[in-house]
N, C-alpha and C positions, 0 to 999 in steps of 0.2 A: 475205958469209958469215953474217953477223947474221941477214938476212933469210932464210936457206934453212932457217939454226938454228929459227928462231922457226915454220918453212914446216912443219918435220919434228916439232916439238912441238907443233900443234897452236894457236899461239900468235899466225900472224900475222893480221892483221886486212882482213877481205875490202875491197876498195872499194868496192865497189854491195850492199851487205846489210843486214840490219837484223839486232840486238842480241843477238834470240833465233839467228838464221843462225850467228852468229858464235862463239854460243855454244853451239853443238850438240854441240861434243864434252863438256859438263858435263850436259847434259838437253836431254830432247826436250819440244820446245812444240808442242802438237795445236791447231787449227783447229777451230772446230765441225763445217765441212764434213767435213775428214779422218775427225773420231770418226765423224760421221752415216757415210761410204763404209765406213769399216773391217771387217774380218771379225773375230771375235775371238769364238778358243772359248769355248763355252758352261763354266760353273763344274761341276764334276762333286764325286760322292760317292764315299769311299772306303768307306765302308757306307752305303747305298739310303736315304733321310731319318733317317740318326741320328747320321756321321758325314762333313763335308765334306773337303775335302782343304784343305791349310792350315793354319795354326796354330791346334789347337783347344785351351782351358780347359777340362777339368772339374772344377767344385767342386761342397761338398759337407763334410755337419758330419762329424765325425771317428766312425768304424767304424759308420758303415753302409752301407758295400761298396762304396767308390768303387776300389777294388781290384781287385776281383771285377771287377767292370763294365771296369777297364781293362785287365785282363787278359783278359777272353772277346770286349774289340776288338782284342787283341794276333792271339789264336786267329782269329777272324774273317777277319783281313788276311792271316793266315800260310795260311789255306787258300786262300786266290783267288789265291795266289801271291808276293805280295809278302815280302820279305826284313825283319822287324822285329827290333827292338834293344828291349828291355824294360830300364830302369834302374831296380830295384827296390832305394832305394836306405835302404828302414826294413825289406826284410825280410833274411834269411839263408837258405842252399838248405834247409836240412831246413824252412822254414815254405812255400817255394816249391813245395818237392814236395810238401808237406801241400794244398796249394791248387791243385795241378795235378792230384793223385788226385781230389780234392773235386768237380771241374768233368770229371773220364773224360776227360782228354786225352789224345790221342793223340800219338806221335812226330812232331815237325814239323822236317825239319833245318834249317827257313828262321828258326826262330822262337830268340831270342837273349835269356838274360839277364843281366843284371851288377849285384852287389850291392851295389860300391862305386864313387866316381867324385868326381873334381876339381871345384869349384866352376868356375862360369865364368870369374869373374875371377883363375883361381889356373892356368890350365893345362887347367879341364873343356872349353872352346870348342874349343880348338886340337884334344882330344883324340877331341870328337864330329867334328870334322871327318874326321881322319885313318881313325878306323873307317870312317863314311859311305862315304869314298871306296875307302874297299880292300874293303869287303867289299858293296859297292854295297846298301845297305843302304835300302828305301823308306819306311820308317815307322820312328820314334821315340818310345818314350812315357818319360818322366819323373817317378818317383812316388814322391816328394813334391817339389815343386818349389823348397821351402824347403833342400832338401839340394845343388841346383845351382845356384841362386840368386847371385849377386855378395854380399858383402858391402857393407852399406849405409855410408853416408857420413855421411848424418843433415842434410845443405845442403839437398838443393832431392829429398824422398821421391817424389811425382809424377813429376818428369825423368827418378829414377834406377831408379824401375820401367818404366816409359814405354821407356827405353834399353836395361833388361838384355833387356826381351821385345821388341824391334826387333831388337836382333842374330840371336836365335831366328828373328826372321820374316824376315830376309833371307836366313838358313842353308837354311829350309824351302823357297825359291823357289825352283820348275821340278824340287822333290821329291812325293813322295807326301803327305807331311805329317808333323805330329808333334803327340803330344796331351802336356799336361802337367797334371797331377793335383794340383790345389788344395786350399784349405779356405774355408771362408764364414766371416766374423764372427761374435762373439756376436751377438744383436739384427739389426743392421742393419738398414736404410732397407725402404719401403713398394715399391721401384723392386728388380727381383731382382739389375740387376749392383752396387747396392749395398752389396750383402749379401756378395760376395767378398770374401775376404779382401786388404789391402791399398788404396794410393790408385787413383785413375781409371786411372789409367795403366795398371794392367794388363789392364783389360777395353778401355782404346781402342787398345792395340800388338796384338789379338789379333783373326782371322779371324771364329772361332767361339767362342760359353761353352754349355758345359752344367753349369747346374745338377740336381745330384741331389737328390731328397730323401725321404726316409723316417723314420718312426719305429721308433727302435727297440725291434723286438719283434713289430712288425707286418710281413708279407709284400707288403702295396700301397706302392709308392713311383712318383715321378713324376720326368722327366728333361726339362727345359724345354730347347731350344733356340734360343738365337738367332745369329743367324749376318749379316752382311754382305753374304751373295749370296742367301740364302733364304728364305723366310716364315717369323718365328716359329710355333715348333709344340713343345707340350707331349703327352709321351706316358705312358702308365700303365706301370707295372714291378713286377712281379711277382718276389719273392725269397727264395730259399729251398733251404738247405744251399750256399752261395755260388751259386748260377745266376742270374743276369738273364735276366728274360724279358719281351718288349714283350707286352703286352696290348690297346693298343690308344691310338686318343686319348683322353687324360687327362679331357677333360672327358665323355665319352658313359661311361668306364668308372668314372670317380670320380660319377658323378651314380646310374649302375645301383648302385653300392656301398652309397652313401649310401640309397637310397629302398628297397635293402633290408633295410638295417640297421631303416628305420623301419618295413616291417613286419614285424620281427622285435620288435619294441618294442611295437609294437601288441598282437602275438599275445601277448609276456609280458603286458604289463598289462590282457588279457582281452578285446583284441579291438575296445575302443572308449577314448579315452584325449582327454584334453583337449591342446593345443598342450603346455603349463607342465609337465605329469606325462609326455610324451612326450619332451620337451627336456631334464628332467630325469633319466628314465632314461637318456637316450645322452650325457648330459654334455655337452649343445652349446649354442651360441646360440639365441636361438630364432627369430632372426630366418631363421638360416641353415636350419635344419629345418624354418621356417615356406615356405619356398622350394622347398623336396626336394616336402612338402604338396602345395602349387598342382600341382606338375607331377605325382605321383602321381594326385590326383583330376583331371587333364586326361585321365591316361591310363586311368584307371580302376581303377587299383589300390586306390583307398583314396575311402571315400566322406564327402564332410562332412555330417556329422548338422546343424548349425548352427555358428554362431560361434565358433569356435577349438574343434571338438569334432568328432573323425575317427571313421572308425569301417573294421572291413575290412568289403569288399562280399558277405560269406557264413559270416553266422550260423545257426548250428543250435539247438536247444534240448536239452539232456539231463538230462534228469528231471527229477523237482523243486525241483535246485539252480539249474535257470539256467545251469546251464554254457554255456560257448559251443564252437561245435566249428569249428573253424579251416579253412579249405579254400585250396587252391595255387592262386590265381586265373591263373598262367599266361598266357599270350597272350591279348589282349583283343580279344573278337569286336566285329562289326560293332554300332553304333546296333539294337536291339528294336523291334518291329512297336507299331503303338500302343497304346495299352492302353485296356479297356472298364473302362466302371464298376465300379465292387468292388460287393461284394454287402454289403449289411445284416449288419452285427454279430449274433451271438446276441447273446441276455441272459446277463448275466455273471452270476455269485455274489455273492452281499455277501460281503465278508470278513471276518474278527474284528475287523478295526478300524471297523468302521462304512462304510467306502469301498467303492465300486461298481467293477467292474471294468469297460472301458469299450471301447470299438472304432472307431478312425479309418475314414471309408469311403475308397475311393478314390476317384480323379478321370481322369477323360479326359484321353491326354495322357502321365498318369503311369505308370511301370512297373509292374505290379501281384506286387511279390515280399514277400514278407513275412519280418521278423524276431521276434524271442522276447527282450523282457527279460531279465536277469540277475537271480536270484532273488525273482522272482514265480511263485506256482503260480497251474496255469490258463494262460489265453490274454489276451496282451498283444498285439492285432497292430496293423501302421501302415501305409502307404504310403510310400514315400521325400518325403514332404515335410516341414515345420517342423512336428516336436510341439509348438512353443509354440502355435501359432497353426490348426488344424484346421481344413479347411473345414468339417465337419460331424462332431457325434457322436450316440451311440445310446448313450441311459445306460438303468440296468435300476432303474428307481424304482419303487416300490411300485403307482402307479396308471398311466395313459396322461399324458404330459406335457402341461398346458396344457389348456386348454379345448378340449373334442373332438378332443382329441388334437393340438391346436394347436402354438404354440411356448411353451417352456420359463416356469414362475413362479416366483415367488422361493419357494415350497414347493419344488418341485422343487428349486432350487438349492440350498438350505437341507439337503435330507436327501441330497442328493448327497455333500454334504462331512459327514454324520455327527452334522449336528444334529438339534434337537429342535425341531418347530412347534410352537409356542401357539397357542392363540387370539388374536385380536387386541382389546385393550382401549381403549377411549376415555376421556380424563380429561372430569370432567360439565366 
């Protein structure tokens, strides 16, 4: 009788097996071979790269629109048919329907929400169950998560987040999923699941985290994802009158943002601007703008006159001020045919100040376009090479330079810069 007991529980002990056999009915023990044969479905998306199925985290510092966002993945779900439960549990209906007019929603009879609710360990577990099953409900979001939270104990913080978001993830298994809506730290670590709020535990009980982030005030924001079955991948977010909108991946849309800001910067500070006066207008590092740089002059947007000194690639001259006249450089065409030698400088004017105005030639090789100083009259033109260093100039000196027209004497040199020649005296 003992032994049938023991037969019928589960309990009695095979005689030719081994440990794990015996113990099957507590957990299943896989073989490598078994995992290598198995079939086992592929991980799927309950929204197309932005949300997995699973338990997902999104955090994210306080009002800038992690609401919004988990509200329009509420909408989302409730249009491709799934049944959602919205515990919106910091707002009240008239801010609900303030936020549903805001976003043009439409009637959705699948999409649910409830203002208030039981903590988990007071009655809320028992109570999410009960809805789930009656009203077969596929999606779950919970916003703020601090409002369904257990009440902490203060023994062992790690275990007791670690546990409240296991029972979550074992409620969500063989469902749609459930998202739960966070807050990040002040400060926080160099590493992004640092920065959530709370111990490790609750980024390692959990499927997926998406970090939100924006500043408030500005329309670009960014929503990192890292997930357990899928590539981390950061995308660009676009926001504005509550709407989320993907824009694109974060770093091709954050790098176009950034290099147009710097020639927007350019263009205020007149078109040519040093790294320092450049970094300093856009309040940045300038390590980080010295970077945006490189890849703008790869692409052509922006040309380096010399050493930390940018310039845009299409200067105009208007009138006697020097102004610059700003042009949309737009799409950048192919590499220019090669270029012929420039042609011989005129003779320039002396100026009031005693100085020659002067003309770089051009070089084979090089592009032959020309710019216009800033407030010089008359004609300043160059080639795109180093003005420190000129292959060749053509100065407008009173006689022919040099000895039959040779190269340059220190008379020449001399009345170039606005002095005065002597004669030359020998002491007896």
């Amino acid at each position: 009788m003992r032994r049938r007991l023991k037969k019928v529980l589960g309990l009695e002990e095979p005689k030719e097996s081994s440990l794990f056999e015996a113990r099957a009915h507590v957990f299943k023990v896989w073989t490598v071979g078994e995992l290598l044969k198995a079939d086992f479905p592929p991980p799927k998306w309950i929204l197309p790269n932005v949300l997995p199925e699973g338990l997902t985290l999104l955090a994210g510092r306080p009002k800038i629109g992690k609401s919004f966002l988990a509200m329009k993945f509420a909408f989302e779900v409730a249009k491709k048919g799934g049944k959602v439960l919205y515990l919106a549990l910091e707002d009240h209906p008239a801010r609900l329907k303030e936020r549903l007019e805001k976003l043009g929603a439409e009637e959705l009879p699948n999409l649910f929400f409830v203002t208030s609710w039981r903590k988990l360990d007071a009655g809320g577990m028992e109570d999410l169950k009960g809805i789930v099953e009656k009203e077969s409900i596929d999606f779950v979001i919970t916003d703020p998560w601090v409002k369904l939270a257990p009440k902490r104990k203060g023994e062992n913080l790690y275990e007791e987040d670690y546990k409240a978001f296991s029972l979550l993830h074992e409620f969500v298994k063989g469902r749609l999923g459930m998202l739960v809506v966070h807050h990040l730290r002040k400060g926080g670590g160099e590493d992004e699941l640092e920065k959530v709020l709370g111990t490790t535990g609750v980024v390692g009980a959990v499927d997926t985290i998406l970090i939100l982030k924006r500043v408030r005030g500005e329309k670009l924001g960014t929503l990192n994802l890292i997930s357990r079955d899928f590539p981390e991948t950061e995308w660009a977010l676009t926001f504005e009158e509550g709407c989320w909108k993907i824009e694109g991946k974060a770093e091709e849309v954050l790098l176009e943002e950034h290099q147009q800001k710097i020639v927007r910067a350019l263009e205020a500070l007149g078109g040519i601007a040093t790294l320092k006066e450049i970094s300093g207008y856009l309040g940045e590092d300038q390590r980080v703008v010295h970077k945006h740089l490189l890849k703008l002059v790869e692409r052509g947007g922006v040309v380096r006159e010399r050493r930390g000194v940018y310039s845009l690639p299409i200067l105009k001259e208007e009138g006697e001020k020097g102004k610059r006249e700003k042009k949309d450089f737009g799409d950048f065409g192919e590499k220019g045919e090669k270029g012929e030698k420039g042609e011989k400088g005129e003779k320039g004017e002396k100026r009031a100040d005693g100085f020659h105005l002067f003309t770089f030639h051009g070089e084979k090789g090089r592009r032959n376009e020309s710019v216009d100083t800033q407030g010089l009259e008359g004609n300043f033109t160059f080639s795109p090479i180093s003005p420190i260093s000129p292959p060749s100039c053509t100065f407008s000196p009173q006689k022919t330079p040099g000895p039959e027209g040779g190269g340059l004497t220190v008379e020449d040199v001399v009345r170039f810069f606005g002095g005065e020649v002597v004669e030359e005296k020998h002491l007896p």
